[in-house]
Residue, then its C-alpha position, 0 to 999 in steps of 0.5 A: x375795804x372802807x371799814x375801819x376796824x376789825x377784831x375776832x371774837x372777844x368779848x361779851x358775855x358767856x362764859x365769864x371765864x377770866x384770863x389772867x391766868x392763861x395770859x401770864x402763861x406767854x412768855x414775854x418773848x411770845x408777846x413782843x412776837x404778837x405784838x410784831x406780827x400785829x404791827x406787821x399785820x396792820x401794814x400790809x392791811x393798811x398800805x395795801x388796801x389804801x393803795x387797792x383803794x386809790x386804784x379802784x376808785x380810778x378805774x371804778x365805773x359806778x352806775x345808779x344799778x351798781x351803787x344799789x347791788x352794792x348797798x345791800x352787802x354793804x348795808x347787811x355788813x354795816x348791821x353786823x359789824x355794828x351788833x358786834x360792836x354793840x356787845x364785845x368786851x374786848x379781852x374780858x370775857x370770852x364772846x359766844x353769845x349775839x353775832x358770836x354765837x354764829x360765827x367766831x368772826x362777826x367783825x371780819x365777816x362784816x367788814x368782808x360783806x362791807x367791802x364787797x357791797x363798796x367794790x360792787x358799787x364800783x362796777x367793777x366785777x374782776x375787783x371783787x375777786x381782787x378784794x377777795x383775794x387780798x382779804x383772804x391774804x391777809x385776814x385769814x393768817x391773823x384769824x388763826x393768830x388770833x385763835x392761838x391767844x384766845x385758846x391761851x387765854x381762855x382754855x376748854x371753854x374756847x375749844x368747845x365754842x370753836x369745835x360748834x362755831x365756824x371761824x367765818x361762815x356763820x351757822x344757822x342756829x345760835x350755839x349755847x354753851x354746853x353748862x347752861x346759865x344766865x351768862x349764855x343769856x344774849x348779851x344786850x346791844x349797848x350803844x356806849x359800847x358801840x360808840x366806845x368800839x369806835x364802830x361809827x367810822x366803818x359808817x362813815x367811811x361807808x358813806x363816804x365810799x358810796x358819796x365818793x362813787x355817786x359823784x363820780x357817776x353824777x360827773x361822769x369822771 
C-alpha cells in the first residue's frame, strides 16, 4: 500500500536478448492500447489505494505488538523490492537472474509483503483481506499484460523462463537458462541503479507509514 513502484520482470542480466525486433512487430494501435490500459491501470491503483489509505489509517488501532508483527513483512518486502531494484535494466535485456530467477514478479511480490506488513501494523486483521483483495484486482490483470509484451518482445527465451518461474509465488531453487553462459551469471546489486529505479521512496514512505501508526499509538488517536 505504501510502496511506491512496482514493475514485472524486465531487466537484468541473461539472456541478453535485445527487442527491438519484436517491439517493432506492435502495431501502433496495440501500443496506444497498452499505453491506455497502463494509464487506466495507474488509476484505479493510485485513487483507490490512497482512498483505502486514508480509510485504514482512520480506523487503524496500532499497537507496539502490531507495529512488530508488521515490521517483519514489511522489512523482508522492502529487501526484496530493493535487490530487484538493484539489478533491473528496464526493457533492455530479459531479467531471469537475481530475485527473477525465483519468481517473474519480485517487485510485485514485495510491494505485496510491504503492504501486508503496513496493513498488519494497524491492528487491523479484516484490512489484510481488504488489501488482498484490492492487490489481486488490480496487480494480477497487469501481470498478465505485462507478460503478453514481454513474450513479444523477447520470444522463446521469455517462454522458457515463464514455463520453470512462477508468475508470483517464488520457487525454491534459482532457475538457470537452459544455454548456460556467463550471462546466466547473477546480476551484481548496483546501488546507482537502485537509487536510478527511485526504489528509496518505497522506503520512506514505509517509514513514514510506520512513523504515522506509532504516533497514532503514542496519542491515543
Amino acid at each position: 500500500m505504501w510502496a511506491r513502484r512496482s514493475g514485472a520482470a524486465r531487466g537484468p542480466q541473461a539472456p541478453r536478448v535485445q527487442g527491438a525486433q519484436g517491439a517493432a512487430s506492435q502495431s501502433p494501435r496495440r501500443r496506444a492500447d497498452a499505453v491506455g490500459l497502463n494509464l487506466a491501470a495507474r488509476r484505479v491503483r493510485l485513487r483507490g489505494g490512497a482512498l483505502l489509505a486514508l480509510l485504514f489509517l482512520y480506523a487503524a488501532d496500532p499497537s507496539p505488538l502490531w507495529l512488530a508483527i508488521g515490521a517483519v513483512p514489511a522489512a523482508l518486502g522492502l529487501l526484496l523490492r530493493g535487490w530487484a531494484a538493484g539489478v533491473i535494466h528496464k526493457d533492455r535485456v530479459l531479467s531471469t537472474t537475481g530475485p527473477y530467477a525465483f519468481t517473474r514478479n519480485p517487485l510485485y511480490l514485495g510491494s505485496f509483503l510491504l503492504g501486508s506488513g503496513v496493513v498488519a501494523a494497524g491492528g487491523r486483521p479484516l484490512f489484510l483481506l481488504v488489501f488482498a483483495l484490492f492487490f489481486g484486482f488490480v496487480y494480477r490483470a497487469t501481470i498478465r499484460r505485462e507478460a503478453r509484451e514481454l513474450e513479444v518482445r523477447f520470444g522463446d527465451p521469455y517462454r522458457a523462463w515463464a514455463e520453470a518461474v512462477p508468475a508470483f509465488l517464488p520457487r525454491l531453487t534459482p532457475y538457470r537458462a537452459r544455454a548456460s553462459s556467463d550471462d546466466d551469471e547473477p546480476a551484481a546489486f548496483s546501488w546507482s541503479r537502485y537509487r536510478r529505479n527511485r526504489e528509496w521512496e518505497a522506503l520512506l514512505g514505509t517509514l513514514v507509514g510506520f512513523a504515522v501508526l506509532g504516533a497514532k499509538w503514542w496519542w491515543g488517536v
